[in-house]
C-alpha positions in Angstrom: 121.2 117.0 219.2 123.5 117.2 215.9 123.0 116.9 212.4 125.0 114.4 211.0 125.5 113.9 207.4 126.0 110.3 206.1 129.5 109.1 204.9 128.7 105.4 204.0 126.2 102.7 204.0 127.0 98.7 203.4 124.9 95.7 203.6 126.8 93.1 205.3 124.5 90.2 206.0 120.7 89.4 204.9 118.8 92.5 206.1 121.7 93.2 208.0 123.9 96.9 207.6 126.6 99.0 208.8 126.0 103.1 208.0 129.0 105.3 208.9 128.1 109.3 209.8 130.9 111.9 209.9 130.6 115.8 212.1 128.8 113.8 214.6 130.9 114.1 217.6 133.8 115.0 219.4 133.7 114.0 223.0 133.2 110.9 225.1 131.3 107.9 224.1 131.4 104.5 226.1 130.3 101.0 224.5 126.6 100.7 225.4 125.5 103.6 225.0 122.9 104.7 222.4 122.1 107.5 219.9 118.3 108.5 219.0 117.6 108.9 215.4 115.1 110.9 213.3 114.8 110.7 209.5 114.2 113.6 207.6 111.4 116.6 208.9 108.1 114.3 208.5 106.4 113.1 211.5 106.2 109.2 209.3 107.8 107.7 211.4 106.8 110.0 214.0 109.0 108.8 217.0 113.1 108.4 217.2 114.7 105.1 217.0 117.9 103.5 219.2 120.4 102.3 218.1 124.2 101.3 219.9 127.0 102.8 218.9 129.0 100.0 217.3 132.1 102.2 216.8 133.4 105.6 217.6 136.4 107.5 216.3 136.7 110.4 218.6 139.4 112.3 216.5 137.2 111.8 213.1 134.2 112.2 214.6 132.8 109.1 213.3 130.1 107.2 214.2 129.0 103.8 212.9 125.8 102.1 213.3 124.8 98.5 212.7 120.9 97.8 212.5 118.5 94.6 210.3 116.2 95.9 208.0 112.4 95.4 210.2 110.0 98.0 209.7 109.2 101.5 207.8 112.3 103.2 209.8 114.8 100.8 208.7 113.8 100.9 205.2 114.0 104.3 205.4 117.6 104.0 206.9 119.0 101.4 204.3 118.0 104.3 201.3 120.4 106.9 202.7 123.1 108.4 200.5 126.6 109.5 201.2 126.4 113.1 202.2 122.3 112.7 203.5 122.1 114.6 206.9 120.6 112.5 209.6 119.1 114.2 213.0 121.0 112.3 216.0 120.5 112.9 219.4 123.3 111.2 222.0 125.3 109.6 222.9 122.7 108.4 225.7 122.5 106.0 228.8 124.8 104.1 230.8 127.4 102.1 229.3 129.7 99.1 230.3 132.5 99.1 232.5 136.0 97.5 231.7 136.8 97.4 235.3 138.2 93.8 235.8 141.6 92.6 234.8 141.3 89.1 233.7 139.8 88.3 230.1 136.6 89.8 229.3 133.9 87.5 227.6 131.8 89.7 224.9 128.7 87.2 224.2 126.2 88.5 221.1 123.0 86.9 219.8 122.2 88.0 216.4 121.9 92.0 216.6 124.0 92.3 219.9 127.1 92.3 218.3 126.2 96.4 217.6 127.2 97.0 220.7 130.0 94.7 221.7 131.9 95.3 218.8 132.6 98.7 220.0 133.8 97.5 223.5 136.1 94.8 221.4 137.7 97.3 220.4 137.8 99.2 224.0 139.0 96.3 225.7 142.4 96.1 223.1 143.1 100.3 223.3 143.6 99.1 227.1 145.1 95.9 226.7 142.5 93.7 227.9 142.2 90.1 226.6 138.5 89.1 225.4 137.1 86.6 224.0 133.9 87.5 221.9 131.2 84.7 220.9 128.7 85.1 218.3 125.6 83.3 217.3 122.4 83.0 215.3 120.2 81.1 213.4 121.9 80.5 209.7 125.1 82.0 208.3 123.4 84.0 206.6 122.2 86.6 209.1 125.8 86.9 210.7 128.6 89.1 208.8 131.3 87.7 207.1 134.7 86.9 208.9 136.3 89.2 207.2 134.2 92.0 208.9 136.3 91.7 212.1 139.3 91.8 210.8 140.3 95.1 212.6 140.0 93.5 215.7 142.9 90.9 217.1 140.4 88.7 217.9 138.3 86.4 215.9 134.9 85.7 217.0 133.4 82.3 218.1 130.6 81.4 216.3 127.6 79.2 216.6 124.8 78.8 214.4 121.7 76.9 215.1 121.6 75.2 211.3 125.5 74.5 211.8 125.7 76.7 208.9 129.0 77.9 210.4 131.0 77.2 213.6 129.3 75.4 216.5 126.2 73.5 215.4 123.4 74.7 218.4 123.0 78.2 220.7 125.5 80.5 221.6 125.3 79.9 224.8 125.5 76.1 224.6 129.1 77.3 222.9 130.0 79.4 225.9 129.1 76.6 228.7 131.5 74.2 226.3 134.3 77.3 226.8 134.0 77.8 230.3 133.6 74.0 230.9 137.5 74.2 230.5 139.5 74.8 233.5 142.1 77.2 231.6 139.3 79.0 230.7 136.6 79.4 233.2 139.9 80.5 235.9 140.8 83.2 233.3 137.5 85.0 232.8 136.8 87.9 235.0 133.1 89.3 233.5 131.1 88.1 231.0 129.6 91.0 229.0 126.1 90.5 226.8 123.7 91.5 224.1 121.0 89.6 222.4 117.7 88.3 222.7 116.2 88.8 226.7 115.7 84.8 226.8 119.3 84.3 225.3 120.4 86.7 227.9 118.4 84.8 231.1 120.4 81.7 230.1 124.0 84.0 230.1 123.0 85.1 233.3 122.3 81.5 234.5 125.6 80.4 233.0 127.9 83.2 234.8 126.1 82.5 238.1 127.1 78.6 238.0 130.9 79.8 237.3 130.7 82.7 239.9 131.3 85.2 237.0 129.7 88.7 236.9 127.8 89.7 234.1 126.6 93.0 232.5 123.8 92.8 230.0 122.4 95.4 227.6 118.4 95.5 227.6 117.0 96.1 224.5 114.0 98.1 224.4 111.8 100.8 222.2 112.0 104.6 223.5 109.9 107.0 223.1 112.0 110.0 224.7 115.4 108.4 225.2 116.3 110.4 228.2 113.4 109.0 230.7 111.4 111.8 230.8 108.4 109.2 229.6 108.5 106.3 231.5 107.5 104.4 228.5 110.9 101.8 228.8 110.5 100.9 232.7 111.8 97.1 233.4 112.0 95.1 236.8 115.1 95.2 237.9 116.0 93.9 241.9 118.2 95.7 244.3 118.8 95.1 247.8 115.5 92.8 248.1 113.5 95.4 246.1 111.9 95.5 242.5 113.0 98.8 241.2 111.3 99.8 238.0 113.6 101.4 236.5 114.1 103.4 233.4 116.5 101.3 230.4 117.3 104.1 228.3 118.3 106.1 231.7 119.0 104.1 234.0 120.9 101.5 232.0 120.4 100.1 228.9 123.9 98.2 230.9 122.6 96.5 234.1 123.8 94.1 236.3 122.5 90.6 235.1 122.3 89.4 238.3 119.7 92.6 239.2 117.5 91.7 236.2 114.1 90.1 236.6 113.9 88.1 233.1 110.3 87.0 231.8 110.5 83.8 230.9 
């Protein structure tokens, strides 16, 4: 645990922001994995919150967060002030892996970009190509272009409304994208974050093209560090359904292990 102190908060779409903490860290941290919050000493809210690391600077020891304003906690979060000191706990669980050598394909509904904008960035420091899609309902919910303009790559978008890029899901985008010959033979691993139905469908999608996918389950924690058993989730290895832990044992599993309620 560390006691961060906050260097700068921005909104950046409806209910949508980006908080930036310095003297938080100065080791390792791999896309995917979390950090556990707590506001301030009072026990309202009374449990920690997750949230992905959406970038790191190792040198600076700067992290950034990205979260949507939802409850008590968030409000709480969006009324921090430069120089505000913020308990953090992590970095935490099991991250992805950049181990293939064709293009990666980074796929986030709504929220999920938290996460995959951080391995963006990981797949250019070692030269991979990527491609990264993202979707949701309106314009409004999704940050402007010019919030990845550090990256080389501009996103894909699709909106539901049509609001901006491709009118319908994000994942009716990616089949269009890896309809294409020149694309489909490119792609090693198709990497995800969203909503668990949006995910089901990526999952489905990979398996028709014979792509492997990695997925990051969203969940609540209690603990973080699976000591509670509170975040458990049906996952299926060698013809067995493992309960396993998400904040431990993943929150970046194998889609092709995950049993998805539909």
């Amino acid at each position: 645990m560390a006691v961060a102190k906050v260097d700068r908060l921005q909104k950046v779409a409806t209910r949508c922001y980006q908080i930036s903490f310095k003297e938080f860290y100065q080791g390792n941290v791999s896309p995917g994995q979390f950090v556990h919050l707590r506001l301030g000493s009072s026990t309202d809210p009374l449990l920690r919150r997750p949230f992905s690391v959406h970038d790191y600077h190792r040198e600076e020891g700067m992290l950034w967060l990205l979260f949507q304003e939802r409850g008590k906690f968030t409000r709480l979060m969006k009324n921090l002030q430069p120089g505000d000191q913020v308990d953090i706990m992590g970095p935490l669980g099991n991250g992805f892996k950049l181990d293939s050598p064709g293009k990666a394909i980074l796929v986030a509904g709504g929220m999920g970009i938290a996460p995959l904008y951080f391995l963006a960035r990981a797949a250019e420091t070692r030269g991979q190509e990527y491609d990264l899609f993202l979707g949701g309902s309106t314009d409004r919910e999704l940050p402007d272009e010019e919030y990845f303009t550090s990256l080389s790559t501009c996103p894909r978008w699709a909106t539901e409304d049509g609001s901006r890029g491709y009118q319908g899901t994000i994942v009716e985008l990616l089949g269009s994208y890896l309809s294409h010959p020149r694309n489909s033979g490119r792609a090693s691993t198709v990497y995800a974050c969203g909503p668990y139905a949006m995910l089901s469908r990526v999952v489905a999608l990979a398996s028709q093209k014979h792509l492997p996918v990695q997925v990051s389950l969203e969940s609540i924690f209690a603990c973080g560090t699976g000591a509670c058993l509170g975040c458990v989730y049906p996952i299926k290895r060698s013809d067995q359904t493992l309960y396993l832990r998400i904040c431990k044992d993943g929150p970046v599993f194998s889609g092709e292990e995950v049993i998805f309620h539909e």
